[in-house]
C-alpha positions as CSV (number, residue, x, y, z in Angstrom):
1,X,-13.3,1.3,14.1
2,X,-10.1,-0.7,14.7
3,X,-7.5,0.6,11.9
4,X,-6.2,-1.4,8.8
5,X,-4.0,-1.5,6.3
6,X,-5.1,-2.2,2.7
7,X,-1.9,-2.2,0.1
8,X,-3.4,-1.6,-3.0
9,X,-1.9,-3.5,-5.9
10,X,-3.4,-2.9,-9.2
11,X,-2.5,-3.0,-13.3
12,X,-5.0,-1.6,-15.9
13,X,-4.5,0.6,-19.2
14,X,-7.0,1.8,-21.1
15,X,-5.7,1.4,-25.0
16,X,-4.5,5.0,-25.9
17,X,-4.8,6.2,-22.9
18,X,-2.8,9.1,-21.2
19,X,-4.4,9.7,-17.9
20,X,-3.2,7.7,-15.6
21,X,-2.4,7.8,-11.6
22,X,0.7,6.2,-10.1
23,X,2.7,6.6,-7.0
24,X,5.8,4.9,-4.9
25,X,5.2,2.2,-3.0
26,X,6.1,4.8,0.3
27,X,3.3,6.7,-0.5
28,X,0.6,6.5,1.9
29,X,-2.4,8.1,1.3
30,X,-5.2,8.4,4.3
31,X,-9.0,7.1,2.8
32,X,-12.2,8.3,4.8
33,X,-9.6,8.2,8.1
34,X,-10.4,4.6,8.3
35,X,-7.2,2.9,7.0
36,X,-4.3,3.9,5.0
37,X,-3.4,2.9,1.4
38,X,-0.4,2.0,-0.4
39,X,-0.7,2.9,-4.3
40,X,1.8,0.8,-6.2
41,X,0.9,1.9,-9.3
42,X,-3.3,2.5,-10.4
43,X,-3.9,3.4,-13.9
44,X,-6.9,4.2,-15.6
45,X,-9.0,1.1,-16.2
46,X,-9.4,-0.8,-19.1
47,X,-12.5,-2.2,-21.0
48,X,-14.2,-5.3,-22.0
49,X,-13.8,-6.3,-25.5
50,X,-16.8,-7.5,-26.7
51,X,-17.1,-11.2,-28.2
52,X,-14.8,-12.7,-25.5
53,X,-16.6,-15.3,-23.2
54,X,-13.3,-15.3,-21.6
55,X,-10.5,-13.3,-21.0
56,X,-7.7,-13.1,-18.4
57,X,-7.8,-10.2,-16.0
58,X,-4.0,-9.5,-17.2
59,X,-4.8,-9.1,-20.6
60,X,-6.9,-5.9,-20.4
61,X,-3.6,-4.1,-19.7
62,X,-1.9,-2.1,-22.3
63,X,1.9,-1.3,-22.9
64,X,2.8,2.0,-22.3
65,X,6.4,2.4,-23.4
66,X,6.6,3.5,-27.6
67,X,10.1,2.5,-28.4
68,X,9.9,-1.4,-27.7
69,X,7.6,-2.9,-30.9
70,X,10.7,-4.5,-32.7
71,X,12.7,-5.3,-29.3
72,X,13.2,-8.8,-28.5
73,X,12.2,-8.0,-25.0
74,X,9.2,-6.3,-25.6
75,X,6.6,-9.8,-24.3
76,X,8.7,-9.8,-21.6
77,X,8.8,-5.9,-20.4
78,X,4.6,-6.3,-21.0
79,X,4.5,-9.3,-18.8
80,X,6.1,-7.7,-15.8
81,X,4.2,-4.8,-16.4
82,X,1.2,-6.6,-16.5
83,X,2.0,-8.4,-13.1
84,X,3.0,-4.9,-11.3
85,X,6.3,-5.7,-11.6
86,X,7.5,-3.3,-13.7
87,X,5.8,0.4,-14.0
88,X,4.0,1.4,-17.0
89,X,4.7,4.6,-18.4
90,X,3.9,6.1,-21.8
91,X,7.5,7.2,-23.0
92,X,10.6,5.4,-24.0
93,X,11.8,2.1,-22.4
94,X,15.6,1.9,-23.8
95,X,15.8,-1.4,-23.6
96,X,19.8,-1.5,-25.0
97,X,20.7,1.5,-22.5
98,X,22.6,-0.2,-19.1
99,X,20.4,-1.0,-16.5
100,X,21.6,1.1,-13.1
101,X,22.7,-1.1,-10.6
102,X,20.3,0.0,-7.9
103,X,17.0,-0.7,-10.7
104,X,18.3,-4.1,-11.1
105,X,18.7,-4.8,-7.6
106,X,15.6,-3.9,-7.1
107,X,13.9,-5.6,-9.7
108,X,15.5,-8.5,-9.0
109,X,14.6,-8.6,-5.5
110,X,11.1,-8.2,-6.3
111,X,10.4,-11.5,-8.6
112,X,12.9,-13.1,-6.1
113,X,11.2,-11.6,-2.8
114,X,14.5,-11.7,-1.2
115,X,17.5,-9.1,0.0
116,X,20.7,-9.6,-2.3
117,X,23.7,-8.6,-0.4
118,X,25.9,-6.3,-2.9
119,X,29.7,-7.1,-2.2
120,X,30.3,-3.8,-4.5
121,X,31.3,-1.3,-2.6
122,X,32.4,1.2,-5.1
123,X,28.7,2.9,-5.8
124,X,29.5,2.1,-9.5
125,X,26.2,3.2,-11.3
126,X,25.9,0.3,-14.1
127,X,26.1,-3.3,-12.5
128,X,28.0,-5.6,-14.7
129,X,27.0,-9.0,-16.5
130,X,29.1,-11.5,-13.6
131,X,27.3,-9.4,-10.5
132,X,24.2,-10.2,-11.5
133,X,24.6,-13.7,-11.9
134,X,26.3,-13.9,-8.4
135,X,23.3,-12.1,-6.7
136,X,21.2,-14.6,-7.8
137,X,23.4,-17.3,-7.4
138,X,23.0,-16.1,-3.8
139,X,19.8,-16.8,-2.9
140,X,18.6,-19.6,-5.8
141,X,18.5,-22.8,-4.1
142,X,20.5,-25.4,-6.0
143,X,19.1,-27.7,-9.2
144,X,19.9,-29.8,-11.6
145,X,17.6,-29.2,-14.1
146,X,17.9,-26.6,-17.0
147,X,18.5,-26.4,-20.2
148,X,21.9,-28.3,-19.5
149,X,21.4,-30.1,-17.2
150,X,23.0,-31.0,-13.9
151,X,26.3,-32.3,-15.3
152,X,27.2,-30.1,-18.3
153,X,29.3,-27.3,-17.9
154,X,28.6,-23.9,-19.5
155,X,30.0,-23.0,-22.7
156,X,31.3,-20.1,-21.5
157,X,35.1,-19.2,-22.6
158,X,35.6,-15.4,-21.6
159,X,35.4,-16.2,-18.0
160,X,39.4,-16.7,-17.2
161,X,39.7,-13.3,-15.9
162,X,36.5,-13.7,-13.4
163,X,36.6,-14.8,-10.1
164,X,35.9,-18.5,-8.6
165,X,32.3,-17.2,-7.0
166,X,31.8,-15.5,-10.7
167,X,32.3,-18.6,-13.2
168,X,30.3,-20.5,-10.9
169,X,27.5,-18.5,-10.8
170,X,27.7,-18.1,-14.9
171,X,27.3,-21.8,-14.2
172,X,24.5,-21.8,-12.5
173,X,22.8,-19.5,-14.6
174,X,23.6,-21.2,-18.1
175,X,21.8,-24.8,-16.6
176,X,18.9,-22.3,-14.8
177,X,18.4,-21.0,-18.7
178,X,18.5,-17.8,-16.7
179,X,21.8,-16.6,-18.8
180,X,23.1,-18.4,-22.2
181,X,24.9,-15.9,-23.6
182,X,25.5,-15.3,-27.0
183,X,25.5,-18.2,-28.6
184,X,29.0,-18.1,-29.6
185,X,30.8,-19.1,-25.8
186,X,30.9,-16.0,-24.6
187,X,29.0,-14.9,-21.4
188,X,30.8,-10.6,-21.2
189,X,31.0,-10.5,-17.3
190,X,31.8,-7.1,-17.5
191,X,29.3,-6.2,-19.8
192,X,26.9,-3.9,-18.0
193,X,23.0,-5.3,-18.1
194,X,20.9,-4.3,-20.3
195,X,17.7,-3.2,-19.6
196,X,15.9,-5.3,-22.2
197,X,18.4,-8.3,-21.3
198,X,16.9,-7.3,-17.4
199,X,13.2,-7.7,-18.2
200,X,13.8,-11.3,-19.7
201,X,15.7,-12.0,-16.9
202,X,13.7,-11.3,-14.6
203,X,10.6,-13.2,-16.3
204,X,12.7,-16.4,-16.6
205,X,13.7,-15.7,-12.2
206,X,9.7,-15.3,-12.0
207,X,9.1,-18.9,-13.8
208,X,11.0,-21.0,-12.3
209,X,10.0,-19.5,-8.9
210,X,6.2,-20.0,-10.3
211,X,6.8,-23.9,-10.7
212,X,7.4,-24.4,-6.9
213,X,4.7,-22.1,-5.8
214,X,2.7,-23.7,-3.1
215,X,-1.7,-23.3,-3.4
216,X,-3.1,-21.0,-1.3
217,X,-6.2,-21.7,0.5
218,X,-9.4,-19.5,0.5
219,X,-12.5,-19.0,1.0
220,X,-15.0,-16.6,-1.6
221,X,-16.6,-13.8,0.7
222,X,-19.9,-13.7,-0.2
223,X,-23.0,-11.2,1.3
224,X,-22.0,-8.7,3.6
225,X,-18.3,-7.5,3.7
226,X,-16.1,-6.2,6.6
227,X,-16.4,-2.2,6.2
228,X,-12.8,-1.7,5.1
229,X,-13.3,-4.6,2.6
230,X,-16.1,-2.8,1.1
231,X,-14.5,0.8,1.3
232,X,-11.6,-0.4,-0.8
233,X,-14.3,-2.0,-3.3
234,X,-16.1,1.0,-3.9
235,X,-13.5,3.3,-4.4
236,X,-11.5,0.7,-6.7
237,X,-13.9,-0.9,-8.5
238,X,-13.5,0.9,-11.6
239,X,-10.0,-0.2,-12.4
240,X,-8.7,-3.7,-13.4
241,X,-6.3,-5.0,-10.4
242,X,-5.5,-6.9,-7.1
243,X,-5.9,-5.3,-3.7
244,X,-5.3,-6.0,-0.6
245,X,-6.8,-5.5,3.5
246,X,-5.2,-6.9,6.2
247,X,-7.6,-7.1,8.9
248,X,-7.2,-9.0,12.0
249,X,-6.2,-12.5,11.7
250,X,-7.4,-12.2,7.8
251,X,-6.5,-11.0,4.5
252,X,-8.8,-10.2,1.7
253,X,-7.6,-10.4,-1.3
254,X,-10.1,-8.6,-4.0
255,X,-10.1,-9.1,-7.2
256,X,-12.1,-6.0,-9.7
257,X,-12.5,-6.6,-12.9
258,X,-13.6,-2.7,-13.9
259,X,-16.1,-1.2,-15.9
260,X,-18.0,-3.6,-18.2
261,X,-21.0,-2.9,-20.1
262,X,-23.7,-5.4,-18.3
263,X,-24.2,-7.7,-15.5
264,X,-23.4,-11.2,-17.6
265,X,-19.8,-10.7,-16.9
266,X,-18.5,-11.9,-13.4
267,X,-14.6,-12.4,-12.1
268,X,-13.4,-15.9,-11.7
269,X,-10.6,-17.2,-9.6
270,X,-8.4,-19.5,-12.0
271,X,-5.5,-19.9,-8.9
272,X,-4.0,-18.6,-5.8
273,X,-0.4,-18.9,-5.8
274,X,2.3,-18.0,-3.5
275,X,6.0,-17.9,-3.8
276,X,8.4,-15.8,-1.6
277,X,7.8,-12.9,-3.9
278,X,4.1,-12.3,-3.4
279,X,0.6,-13.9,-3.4
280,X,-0.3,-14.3,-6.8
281,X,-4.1,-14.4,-8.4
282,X,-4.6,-15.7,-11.7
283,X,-8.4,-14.5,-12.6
284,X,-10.5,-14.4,-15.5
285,X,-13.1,-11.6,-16.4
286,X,-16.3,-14.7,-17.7
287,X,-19.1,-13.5,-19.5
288,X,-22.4,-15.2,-18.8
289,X,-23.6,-16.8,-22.4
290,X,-27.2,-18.1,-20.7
291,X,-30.0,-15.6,-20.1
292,X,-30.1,-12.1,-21.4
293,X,-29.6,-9.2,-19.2
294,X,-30.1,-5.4,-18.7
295,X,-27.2,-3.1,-21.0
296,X,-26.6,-1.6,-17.4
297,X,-22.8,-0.8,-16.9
298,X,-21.5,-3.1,-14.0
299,X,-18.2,-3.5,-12.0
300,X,-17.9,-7.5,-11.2
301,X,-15.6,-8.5,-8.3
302,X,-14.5,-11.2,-6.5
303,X,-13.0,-10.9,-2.6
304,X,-11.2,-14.0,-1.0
305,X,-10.6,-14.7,2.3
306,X,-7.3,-16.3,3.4
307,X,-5.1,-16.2,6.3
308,X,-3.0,-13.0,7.8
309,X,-0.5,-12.8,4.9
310,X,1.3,-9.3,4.4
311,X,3.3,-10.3,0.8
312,X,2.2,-8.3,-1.9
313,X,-0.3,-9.2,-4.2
314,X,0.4,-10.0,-8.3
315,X,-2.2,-10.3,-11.2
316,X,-0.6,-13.3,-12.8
317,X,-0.6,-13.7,-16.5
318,X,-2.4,-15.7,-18.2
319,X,0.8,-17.5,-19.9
320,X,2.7,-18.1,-16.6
């Protein structure tokens, strides 16, 4: 059997739950000797909730951090995490600790799906407020829309000391809405980020890449499916999440929706989106309302077919 590579890229909690499994993305892990597969992060799958004709694949996904219930960043930490963005883990967030520099490179990189040059040298461990906003500045491609439009300046008056390439990129990210500030003209360049400050971020960079996503074309496999397609649907069908086979001149993308209580539910593609970041699936878990059937546990799926594409592969949120 010719080899493949299926990078596995799933999101489920199960409400309360502490087992879980979860490994680097550089993990590769043989399966049967067939293929190998990339575990971003798998977690114990979650449940239907009954009375729900409807719900979005997303949504069956349950925070793990415990210190982030009053934070004003806590929708947006959930929605990352949700995506596979962001890992889930059941301990504290610190969402007003710094972020390090090399965390928010690389979560930046991630919504953005592109390489940010650091001109800092100095292997500082905390990035400050004015190098963010000049890696993004970077590699955003110019607008004139935003919450101030394209002729405004920002507001911003505790940017004397910063450099040219710095106010501008404040600029930049005042009319992107990607970083107001405080309210009060002042933008702290040398603040270091803040990890909750990061996640919101990082969700706005994820939007407005969203709205310029171009549809991608597929086709629903339906009957028999290519050996490795089916290998990766047995032995993930009990957890809620996106995978992905590369075979040939295809992708698959599958789409489980784990373990739910009888054979009335079924997964339905919403969208498939793609931005430079990743392919991203927007799917619904539907529950049959017509004819009655057996209280058998099922695992409904869905597996699309859509040409070579080797981005990763997001769950997207119901509110995006």
């Amino acid at each position: 059997m010719k080899k493949a590579t299926a990078l596995l890229f799933a999101a489920a909690l199960l409400a309360g739950s502490t087992a879980s499994v979860s490994a680097s993305t550089d993990h590769v892990k043989p399966v049967n000797g067939d293929y190998d597969v990339h575990i971003q992060d798998v977690k114990e799958e979650g449940h239907v909730h009954e009375g729900h004709a409807k719900v979005n694949l997303s949504n069956t996904v349950t925070l793990g951090y415990n210190d982030l219930a009053d934070h004003y960043a806590k929708d947006s930490v959930h929605r990352l995490v949700k995506m596979g963005f962001m890992a889930n883990k059941s301990e504290a967030y610190k969402p007003s600790e710094k972020m390090k520099r090399s965390e928010a490179k690389a979560l930046i990189e991630k919504v953005l799906g592109k390489s940010i040059n650091d001109a800092n040298k100095s292997n500082d461990e905390y990035v400050r407020r004015a190098e963010v906003a000049e890696w993004i500045a970077q590699v955003m491609p110019p607008s004139n829309t935003g919450i101030a439009g394209g002729i405004n300046l920002n507001p911003f008056t505790d940017l004397t000391a910063a450099t040219e390439s710095q106010q501008k990129a404040a600029e930049l990210m005042y009319k992107l809405g990607f970083m107001v500030g405080d309210g009060q003209g002042h933008f702290s360049p040398d603040h270091g980020l803040m990890k909750g400050d990061a996640a919101i971020l990082a969700e706005n960079i994820l939007a407005r890449s969203l709205q310029s996503a171009k549809k991608v074309e597929f086709e629903r496999v339906t009957g028999d499916l290519p050996e490795t397609v089916y290998t990766v649907v047995q032995e993930n069908k009990t957890v809620t999440g996106t995978f992905r086979v590369v075979e040939g001149d295809y992708t698959y993308v599958i789409i489980t929706g784990g373990e739910v209580p009888d054979a009335s539910f079924s997964v339905e593609i919403e969208s498939l989106d793609e931005t430079d970041a990743g392919v991203f699936v927007k799917a619904n878990l539907k529950e049959d309302a017509g004819d009655a059937h057996a209280q058998v546990v099922s695992f409904p799926y869905q597996v699309l077919k859509i040409k070579e594409n080797k981005k990763a592969v997001y769950l997207l949120d119901s509110n995006e």
